[in-house]
N, C-alpha and C positions, 0 to 999 in steps of 0.2 A: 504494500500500500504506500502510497507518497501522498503527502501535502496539495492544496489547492494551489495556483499562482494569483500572487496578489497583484494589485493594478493601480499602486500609487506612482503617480508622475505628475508632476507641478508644473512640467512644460505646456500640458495640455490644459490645465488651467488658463480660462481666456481672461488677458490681463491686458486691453492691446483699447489703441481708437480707431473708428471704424469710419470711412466715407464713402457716403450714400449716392447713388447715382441714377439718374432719374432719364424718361428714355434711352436704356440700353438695347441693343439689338435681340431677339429671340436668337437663341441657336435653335441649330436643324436639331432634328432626331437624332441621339447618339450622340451631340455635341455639347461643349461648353462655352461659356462665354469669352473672348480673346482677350487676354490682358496684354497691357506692355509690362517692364520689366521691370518697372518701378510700381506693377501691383494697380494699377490705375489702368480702365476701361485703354483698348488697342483705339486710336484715333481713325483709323483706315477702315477697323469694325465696325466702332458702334461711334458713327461720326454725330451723331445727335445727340449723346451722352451730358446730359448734366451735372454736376454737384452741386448737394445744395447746401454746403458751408458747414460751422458749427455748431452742434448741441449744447445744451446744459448739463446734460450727463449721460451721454452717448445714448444706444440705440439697444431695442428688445426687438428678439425676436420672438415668434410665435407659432406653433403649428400641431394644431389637437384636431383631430376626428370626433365628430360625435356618434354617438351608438345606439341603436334599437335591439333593447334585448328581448330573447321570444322568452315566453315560459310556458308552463302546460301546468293544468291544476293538479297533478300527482308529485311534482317536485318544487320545493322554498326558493329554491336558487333558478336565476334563469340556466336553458339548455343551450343556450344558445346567441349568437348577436351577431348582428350585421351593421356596415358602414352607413348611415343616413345622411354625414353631411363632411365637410371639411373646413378648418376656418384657418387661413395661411396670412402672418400678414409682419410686420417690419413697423414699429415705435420707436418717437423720440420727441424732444422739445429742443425746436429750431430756433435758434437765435438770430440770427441774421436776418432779421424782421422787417429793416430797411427796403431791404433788397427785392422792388418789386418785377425788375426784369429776369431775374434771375435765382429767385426765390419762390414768392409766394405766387409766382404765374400758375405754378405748380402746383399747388396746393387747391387750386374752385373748378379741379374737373367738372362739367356738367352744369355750372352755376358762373362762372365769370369767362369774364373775356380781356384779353390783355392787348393794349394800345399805348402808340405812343405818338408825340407830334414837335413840334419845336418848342423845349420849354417844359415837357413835361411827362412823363409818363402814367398811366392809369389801367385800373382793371374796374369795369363796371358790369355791375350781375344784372341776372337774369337767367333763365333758361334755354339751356343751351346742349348741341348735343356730347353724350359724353364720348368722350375720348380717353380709352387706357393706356398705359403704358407699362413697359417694362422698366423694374426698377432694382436695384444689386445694392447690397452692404456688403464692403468689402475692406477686411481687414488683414495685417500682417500676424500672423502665427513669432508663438513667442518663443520658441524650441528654433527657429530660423527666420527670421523677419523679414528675411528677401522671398519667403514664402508668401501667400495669401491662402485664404478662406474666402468664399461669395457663398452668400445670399441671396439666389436673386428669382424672384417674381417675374414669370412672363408675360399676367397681364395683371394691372391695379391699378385703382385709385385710392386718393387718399378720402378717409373716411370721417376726416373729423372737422373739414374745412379750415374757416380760420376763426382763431379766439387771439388775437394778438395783444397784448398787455403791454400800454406805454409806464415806464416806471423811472424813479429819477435814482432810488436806492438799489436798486438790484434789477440786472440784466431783463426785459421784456422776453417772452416767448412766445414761440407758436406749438402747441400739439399736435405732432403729427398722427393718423392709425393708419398708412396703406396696406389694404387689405387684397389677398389675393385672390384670381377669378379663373374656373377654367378656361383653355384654349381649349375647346371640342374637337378640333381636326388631326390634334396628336395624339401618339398611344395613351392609353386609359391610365396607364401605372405611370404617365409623366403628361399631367393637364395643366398641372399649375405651379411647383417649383421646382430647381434644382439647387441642392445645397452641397458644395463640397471643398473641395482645397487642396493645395499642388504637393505631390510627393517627391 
C-alpha cells in the first residue's frame, strides 16, 4: 500500500492583475484566441480588440450550471439531474469612468449610442439594437509571467449598464457583470466559453 499525492503548490495560486479586453475575435472550432508575446490580444487577430483600463480590485470570474433534479416517490434523494441552464460571465469595478470613447461606449449594449463632433463627445440612450461581443480576461501566470491564462467569452454583454459614482474622497466606479451567451452554430460542448492558459 503507498500514500495518496498531495497537491500543494503556491504557484498556482492566482496572485496576478488581469486586462480585460473587449471585442476580441471568436476562434474557429478547435482554436484559441492569438496572443502577442507580451500576453496582450495579436493586433493582426483581433484588430478591434479593446481595453478597458483599471479596476478597483480586479476582476471575478464566474461559471455555475444550474440543475433539475428528477426524483421518484420510492427514494429521499433525487435519482437523478440534468443541465437546465448555464450562467458564464466576467466582474469588476471600472474606474476609468472619464473615459467615454473608450470606456463606457462599452458598457449600454442595447440602450446607448456613442457620438462625437467638434468639441465634444456623447452617448445618448434609447433603444437600440443589441450588439454582443466577445470579451477575454487575461492574465500572467505566477509560476512564469511570460505565461498567460484567458478568459474569454464568445459572445456578451455587459449586464449591469452604468451606475457611475462622481466622488471627491475616493476613486468613482463603474460595475461591470458581462454575462455570457450561446453561439448556436458551434459544437454543443463549446457554445459559450473557453478558458485556459499557455504551457
Amino acid at each position: 500500500m503507498a500514500g495518496s499525492t498531495l497537491h500543494f503548490d503556491s504557484s498556482l495560486i492566482t496572485l496576478a492583475y488581469g486586462w480585460f479586453w473587449f471585442e476580441m475575435a471568436i476562434p474557429g472550432a478547435g482554436a484559441r484566441a492569438t496572443l502577442f508575446t507580451d500576453g496582450t490580444p495579436d493586433a493582426t487577430a483581433n484588430p478591434s480588440a479593446k481595453h478597458l483600463g483599471h479596476t478597483d480590485e480586479g476582476w471575478e470570474m464566474k461559471a455555475q450550471a444550474s440543475r433539475e433534479d428528477q426524483t421518484v416517490d420510492e427514494q429521499v434523494a433525487p435519482i437523478d439531474t440534468a443541465i437546465s441552464g448555464l450562467d458564464v460571465g466576467l466582474a469588476a469595478n471600472l474606474v476609468q469612468t472619464l473615459d467615454i470613447s473608450g470606456t463606457l461606449r462599452y458598457l449600454v449594449q442595447g440602450f446607448g449610442s456613442y457620438s462625437t463632433a467638434a468639441g465634444y463627445e456623447q452617448i445618448t440612450g434609447g433603444i437600440i439594437p443589441i450588439v454582443y461581443s466577445s470579451v477575454a480576461l487575461i492574465f500572467p501566470q505566477r509560476a512564469d509571467p511570460t505565461k498567460y491564462m484567458i478568459y474569454q467569452l464568445y459572445k456578451s454583454l455587459n449586464d449591469s449598464g452604468l451606475t457611475n459614482q462622481i466622488r471627491r474622497k475616493t476613486k468613482g466606479n463603474n460595475p461591470v457583470a458581462f454575462k455570457g451567451y450561446a453561439v448556436t452554430s458551434r459544437a454543443a460542448a463549446d457554445t459559450t466559453f473557453n478558458f485556459w492558459k499557455q504551457i
